[in-house]
C-alpha positions in Angstrom: 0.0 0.0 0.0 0.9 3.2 -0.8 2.4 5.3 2.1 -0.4 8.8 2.8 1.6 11.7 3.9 -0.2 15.1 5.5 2.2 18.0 4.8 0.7 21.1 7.4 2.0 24.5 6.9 0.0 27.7 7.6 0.4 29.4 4.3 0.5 27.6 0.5 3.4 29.7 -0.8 3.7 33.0 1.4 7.1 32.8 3.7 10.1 30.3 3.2 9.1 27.8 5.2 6.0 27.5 2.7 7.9 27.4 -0.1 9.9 24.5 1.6 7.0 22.4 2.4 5.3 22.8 -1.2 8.5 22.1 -2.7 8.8 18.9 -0.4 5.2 18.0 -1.4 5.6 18.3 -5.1 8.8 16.5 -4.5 7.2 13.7 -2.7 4.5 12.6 -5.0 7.6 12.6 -8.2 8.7 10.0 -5.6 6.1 8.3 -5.5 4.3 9.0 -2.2 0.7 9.9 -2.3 1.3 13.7 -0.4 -0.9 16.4 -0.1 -0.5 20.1 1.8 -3.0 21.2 4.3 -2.8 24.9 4.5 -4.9 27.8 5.9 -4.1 30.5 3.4 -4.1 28.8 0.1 -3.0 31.1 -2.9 -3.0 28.8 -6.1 -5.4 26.1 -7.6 -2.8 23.4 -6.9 -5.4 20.3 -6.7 -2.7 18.3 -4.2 -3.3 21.3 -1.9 -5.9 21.4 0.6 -7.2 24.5 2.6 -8.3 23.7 6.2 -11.7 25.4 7.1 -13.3 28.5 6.2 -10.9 31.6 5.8 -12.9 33.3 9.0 -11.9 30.9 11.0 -8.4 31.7 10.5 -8.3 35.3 10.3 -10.2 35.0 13.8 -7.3 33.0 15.3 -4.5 35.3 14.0 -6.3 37.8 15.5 -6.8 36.4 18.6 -3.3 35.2 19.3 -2.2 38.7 18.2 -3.9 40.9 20.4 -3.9 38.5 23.1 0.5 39.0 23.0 -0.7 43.0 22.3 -2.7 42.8 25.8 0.0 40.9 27.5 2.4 43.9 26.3 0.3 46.6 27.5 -0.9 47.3 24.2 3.0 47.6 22.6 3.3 46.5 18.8 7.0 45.6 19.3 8.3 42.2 18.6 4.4 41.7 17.6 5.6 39.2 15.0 8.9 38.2 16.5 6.6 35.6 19.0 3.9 33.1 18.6 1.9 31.6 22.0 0.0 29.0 19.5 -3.2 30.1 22.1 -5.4 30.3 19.4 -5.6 27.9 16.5 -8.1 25.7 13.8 -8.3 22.0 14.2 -7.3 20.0 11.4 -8.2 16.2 13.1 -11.3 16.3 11.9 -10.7 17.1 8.0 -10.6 13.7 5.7 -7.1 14.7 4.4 -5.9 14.1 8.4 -8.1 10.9 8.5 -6.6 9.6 5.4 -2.8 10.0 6.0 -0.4 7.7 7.8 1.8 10.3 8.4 1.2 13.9 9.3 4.2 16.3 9.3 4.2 19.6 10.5 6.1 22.2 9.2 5.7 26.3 9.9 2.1 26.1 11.9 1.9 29.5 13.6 0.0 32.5 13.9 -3.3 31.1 14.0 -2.7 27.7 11.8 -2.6 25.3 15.4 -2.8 26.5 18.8 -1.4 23.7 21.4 -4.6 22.4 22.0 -4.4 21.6 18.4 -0.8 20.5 18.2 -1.6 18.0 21.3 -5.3 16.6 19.5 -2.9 15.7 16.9 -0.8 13.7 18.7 -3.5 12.0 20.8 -4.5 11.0 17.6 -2.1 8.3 17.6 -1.0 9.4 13.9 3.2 9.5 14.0 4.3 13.0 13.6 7.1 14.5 11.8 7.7 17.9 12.7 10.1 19.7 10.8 12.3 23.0 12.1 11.7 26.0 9.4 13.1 28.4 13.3 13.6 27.5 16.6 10.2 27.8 17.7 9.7 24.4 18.3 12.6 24.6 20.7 11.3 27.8 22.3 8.7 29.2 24.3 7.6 31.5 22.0 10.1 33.5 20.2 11.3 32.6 16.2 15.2 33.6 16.9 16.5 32.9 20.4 19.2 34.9 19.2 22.3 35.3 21.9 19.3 34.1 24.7 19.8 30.6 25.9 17.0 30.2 28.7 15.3 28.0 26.5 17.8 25.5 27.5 16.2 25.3 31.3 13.1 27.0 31.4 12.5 30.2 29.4 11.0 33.3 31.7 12.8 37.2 31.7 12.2 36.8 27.8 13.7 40.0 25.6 11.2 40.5 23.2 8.4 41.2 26.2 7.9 44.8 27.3 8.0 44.0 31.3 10.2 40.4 31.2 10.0 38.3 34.5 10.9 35.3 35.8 7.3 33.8 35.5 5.9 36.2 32.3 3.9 34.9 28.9 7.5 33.0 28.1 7.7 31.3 31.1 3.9 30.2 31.1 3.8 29.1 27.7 7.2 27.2 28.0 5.5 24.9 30.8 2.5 24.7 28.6 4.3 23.3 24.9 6.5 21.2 27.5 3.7 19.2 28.4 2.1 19.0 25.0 5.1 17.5 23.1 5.7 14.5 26.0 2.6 13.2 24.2 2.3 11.1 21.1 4.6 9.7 18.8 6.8 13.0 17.3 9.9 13.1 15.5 11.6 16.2 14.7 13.6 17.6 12.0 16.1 20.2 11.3 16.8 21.5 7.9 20.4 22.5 9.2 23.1 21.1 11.4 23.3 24.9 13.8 19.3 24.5 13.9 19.3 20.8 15.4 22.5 21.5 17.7 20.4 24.4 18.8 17.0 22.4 19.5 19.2 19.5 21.2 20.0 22.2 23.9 16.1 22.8 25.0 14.5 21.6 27.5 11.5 20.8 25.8 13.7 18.4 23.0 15.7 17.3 25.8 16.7 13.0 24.7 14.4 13.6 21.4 16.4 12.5 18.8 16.4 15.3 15.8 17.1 14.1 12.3 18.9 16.8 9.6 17.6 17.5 6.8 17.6 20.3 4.5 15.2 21.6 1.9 14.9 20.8 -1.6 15.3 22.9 -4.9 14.2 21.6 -8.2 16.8 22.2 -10.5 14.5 21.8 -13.3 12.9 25.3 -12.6 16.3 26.8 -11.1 18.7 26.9 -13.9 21.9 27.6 -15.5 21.4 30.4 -18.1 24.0 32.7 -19.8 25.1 35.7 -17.9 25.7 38.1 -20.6 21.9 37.2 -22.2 20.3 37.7 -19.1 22.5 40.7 -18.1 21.2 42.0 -21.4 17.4 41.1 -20.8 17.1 42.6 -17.3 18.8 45.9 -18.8 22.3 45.4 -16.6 25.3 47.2 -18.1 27.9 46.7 -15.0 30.8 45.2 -14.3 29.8 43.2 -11.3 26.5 42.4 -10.5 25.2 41.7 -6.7 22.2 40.4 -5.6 20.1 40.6 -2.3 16.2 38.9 -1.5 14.5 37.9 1.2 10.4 37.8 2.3 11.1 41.1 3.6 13.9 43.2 2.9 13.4 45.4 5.8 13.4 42.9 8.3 16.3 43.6 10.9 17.0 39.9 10.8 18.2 40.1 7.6 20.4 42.7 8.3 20.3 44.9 5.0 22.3 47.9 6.6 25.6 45.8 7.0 25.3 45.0 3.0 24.8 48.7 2.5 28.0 49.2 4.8 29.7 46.8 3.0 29.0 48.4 -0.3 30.2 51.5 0.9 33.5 49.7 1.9 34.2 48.5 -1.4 34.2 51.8 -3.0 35.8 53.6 -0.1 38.5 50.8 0.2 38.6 48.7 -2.5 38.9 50.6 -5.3 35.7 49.6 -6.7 33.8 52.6 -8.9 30.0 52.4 -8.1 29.5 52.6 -11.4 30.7 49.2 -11.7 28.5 47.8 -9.6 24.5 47.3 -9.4 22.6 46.4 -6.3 19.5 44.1 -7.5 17.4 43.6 -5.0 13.8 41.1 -5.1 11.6 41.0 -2.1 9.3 42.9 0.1 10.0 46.3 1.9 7.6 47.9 4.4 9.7 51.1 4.9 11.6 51.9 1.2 13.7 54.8 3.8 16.2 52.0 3.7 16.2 52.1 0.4 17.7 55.7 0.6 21.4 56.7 0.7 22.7 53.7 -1.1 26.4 53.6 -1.8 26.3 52.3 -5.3 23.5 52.1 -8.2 20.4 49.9 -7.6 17.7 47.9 -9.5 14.1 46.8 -6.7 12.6 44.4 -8.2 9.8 44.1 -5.7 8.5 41.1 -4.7 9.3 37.8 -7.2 7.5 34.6 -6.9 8.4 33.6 -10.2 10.9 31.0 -10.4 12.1 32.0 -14.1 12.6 35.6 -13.3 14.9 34.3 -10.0 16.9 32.4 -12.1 17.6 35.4 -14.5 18.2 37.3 -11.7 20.7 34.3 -10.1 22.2 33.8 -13.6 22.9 37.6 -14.5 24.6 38.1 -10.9 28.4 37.4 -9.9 27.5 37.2 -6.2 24.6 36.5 -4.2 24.5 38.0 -0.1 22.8 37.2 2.7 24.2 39.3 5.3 21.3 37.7 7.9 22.2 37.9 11.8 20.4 34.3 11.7 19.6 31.5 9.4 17.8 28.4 9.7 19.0 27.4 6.2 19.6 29.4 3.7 17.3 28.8 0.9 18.7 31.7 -1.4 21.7 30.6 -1.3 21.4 27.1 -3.1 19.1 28.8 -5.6 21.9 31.2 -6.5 24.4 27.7 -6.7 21.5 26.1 -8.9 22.3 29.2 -11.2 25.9 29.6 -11.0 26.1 32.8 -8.7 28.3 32.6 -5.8 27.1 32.8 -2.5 28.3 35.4 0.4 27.6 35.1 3.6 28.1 35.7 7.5 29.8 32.2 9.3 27.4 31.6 11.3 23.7 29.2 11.5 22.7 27.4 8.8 24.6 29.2 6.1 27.8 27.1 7.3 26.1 23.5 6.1 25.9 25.0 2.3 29.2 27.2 2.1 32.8 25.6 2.4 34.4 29.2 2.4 36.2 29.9 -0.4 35.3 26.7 -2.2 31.9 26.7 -3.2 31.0 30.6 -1.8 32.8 32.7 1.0 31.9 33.2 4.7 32.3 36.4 6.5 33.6 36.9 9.6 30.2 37.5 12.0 29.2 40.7 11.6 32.2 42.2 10.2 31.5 44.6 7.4 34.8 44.6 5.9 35.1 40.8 5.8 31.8 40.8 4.2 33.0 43.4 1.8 35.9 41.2 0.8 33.6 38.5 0.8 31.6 40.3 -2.2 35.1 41.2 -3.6 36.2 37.5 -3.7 33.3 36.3 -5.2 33.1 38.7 -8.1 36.6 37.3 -9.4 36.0 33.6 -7.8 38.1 31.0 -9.5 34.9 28.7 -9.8 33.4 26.8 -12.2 29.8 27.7 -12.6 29.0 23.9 -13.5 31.0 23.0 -10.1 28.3 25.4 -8.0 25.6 23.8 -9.7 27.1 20.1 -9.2 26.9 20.9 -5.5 23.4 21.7 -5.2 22.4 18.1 -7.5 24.8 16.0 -4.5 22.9 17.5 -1.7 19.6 19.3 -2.3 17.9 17.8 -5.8 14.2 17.1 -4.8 15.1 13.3 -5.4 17.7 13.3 -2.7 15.5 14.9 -0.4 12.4 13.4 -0.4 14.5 10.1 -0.7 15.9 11.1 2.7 12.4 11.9 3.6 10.7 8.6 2.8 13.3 6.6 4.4 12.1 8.8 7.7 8.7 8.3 6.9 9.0 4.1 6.4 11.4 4.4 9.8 8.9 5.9 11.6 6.0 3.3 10.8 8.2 0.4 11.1 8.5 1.5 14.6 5.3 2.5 15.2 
């Protein structure tokens, strides 16, 4: 019989954990295994995709979970979307995709996709569960990014991204709470990079779970090697050096945007670069276009690209990719930009380290350091490397076959045992 797996996510395509899981989906039925994606914000007509309840209900529970961490702030809108209590939620146990699959794995399931209550019906259910890492809120109490903080090793409590943080506050509560939810049920979890399961193996709430790695996919069918000068041409780029930036949201301080834009600056000032041999093209979401301002060299904003042609132009036409994030799970630009035979730049740190071997395959920066990350972006523009070779690298590790393969292995693991 034919192994039935549940893939849960809270949005179709919207976020890169969404990307991840559909990706994993598609990749898992080309392997053979009957998958579908359960989803409370579905945005295409993708018949394996499934959309849990009526929209309502989920606006209701983002909502609710929203103001109920606004209230708890004293009405304060920072870090509003750096934490997640999972008090609110829809229940997905009672759909016939959940009743159908053998396996449900759950992927990015916040802000109003599954509340604890939910998380826990689902593993009363009996059902094994595969939950897989997209951020450490798994391994948290409730923020994304523990950042330097490492009281999610004991207990959590005096959390940084609450306005009055004390020993027993909303972190502390909700850390005793998801505690006592994931003792239950058969669950397995997974990281998509080697810093995010060393990470998780530290909480308190993982503590003796055993946490697989494994990393997303990329199909290489849709990401692919196109000549520079042609699509240099196409998307109307006349410099020397070309240097690409994306992300979800540009402007998120996360990705840390203004140490590029320092870095850039560094080139000209000290490395002899002339801005007008270099251009900036930048693809993704910004709230606040201010940071577009003062920029040390030319630019091209794209704006938001979904389209996986158009990245690969963009990936093809560029010498250098950088993500200058303070944090990364994985690093999903960065194997597109391989895919397409752009280098990669990036800080050495999280997940970034699992897909860069510096100065063989892309270039990592000291932490933080601008001018590291400025001779980072130097090195890459003039990078002794094969474009083939970057592309080579992404087919060993990340082709959808080798993934889901990994995947299914887990999966057939998992029942065995169960």
């Amino acid at each position: 019989m034919t192994m039935r797996v549940l893939i849960v996510n809270t949005s179709e395509s919207k976020g890169g954990a969404a990307v991840a899981a559909k990706r994993l989906t598609q990749a898992l039925i080309n392997h053979g295994v009957k998958a579908k994606m359960m989803v409370c914000e579905k945005q295409t007509d993708a018949v394996y995709v499934a959309q849990c309840g009526r929209p309502w209900r989920y606006r209701l529970a983002f909502l609710g979970e929203r103001v109920g961490i606004w209230m708890n702030n004293l009405f304060s809108r920072k870090h509003l979307f750096e934490v997640s209590t999972a008090d609110w939620g829809v229940d997905i146990t009672h759909t016939e995709e959940f009743r159908e699959a053998d396996i449900i794995h759950l992927h990015w399931v916040n802000q109003g996709m599954l509340s604890l209550a939910g998380v826990r019906k689902i593993l009363r259910s009996g059902k094994p569960v595969v939950w897989t890492m997209h951020d450490m809120w798994p391994c948290t109490a409730i923020c994304h990014h523990a950042h330097q903080c490492n009281r999610f090793q004991e207990s959590c409590g005096q959390c940084l991204f609450l306005r009055f943080p004390r020993e027993h506050d909303l972190s502390y509560r909700v850390f005793r709470k998801k505690k006592r939810v994931l003792q239950e049920g058969s669950l397995h979890m997974v990281a998509v990079s080697s810093w995010l399961a060393e990470r998780a193996a530290t909480s308190a709430l993982l503590k003796g779970r055993e946490i697989t790695v494994i990393p997303n996919s990329l199909s290489l069918e849709r990401f692919r090697l196109l000549n520079r000068t042609d699509m240099r041409s196409l998307l109307h780029l006349s410099s020397k050096y070309i240097i690409a930036f994306g992300a979800a949201r540009i402007d998120t301080p996360i990705k840390g945007f203004t140490y590029l834009k320092q870095a850039l600056a560094y080139m000209v000032e000290h490395l002899h670069y002339r801005r007008e041999d270099l251009t900036l093209v930048l693809f993704g979401g910004v709230k606040d276009k201010r940071l577009l301002d003062d920029m040390p060299i030319p630019y091209l904003y794209m704006g938001m690209v979904k389209d996986e042609d158009m990245l690969s132009r963009i990936y093809a036409a560029a010498n250098v990719l950088v993500s200058s994030s303070l944090y990364e799970t994985f690093g999903q630009t960065l194997i597109e930009a391989q895919a397409c035979g752009c280098v990669p730049v990036s800080f050495n740190n999280s997940g970034q380290t699992d897909i860069i071997v510096h100065k063989k395959n892309g270039y990592l920066a000291d932490y933080l350091s601008v001018p590291d990350l400025a001779r980072g972006i130097d090195w890459g523009c003039h990078a002794p490397i094969e474009r083939r070779e970057l592309r080579a690298h992404v087919l060993g590790r990340y082709s959808e076959s080798k993934v889901a393969g990994r995947y299914s292995a887990l999966y057939h693991q998992i029942l065995e045992e169960s």
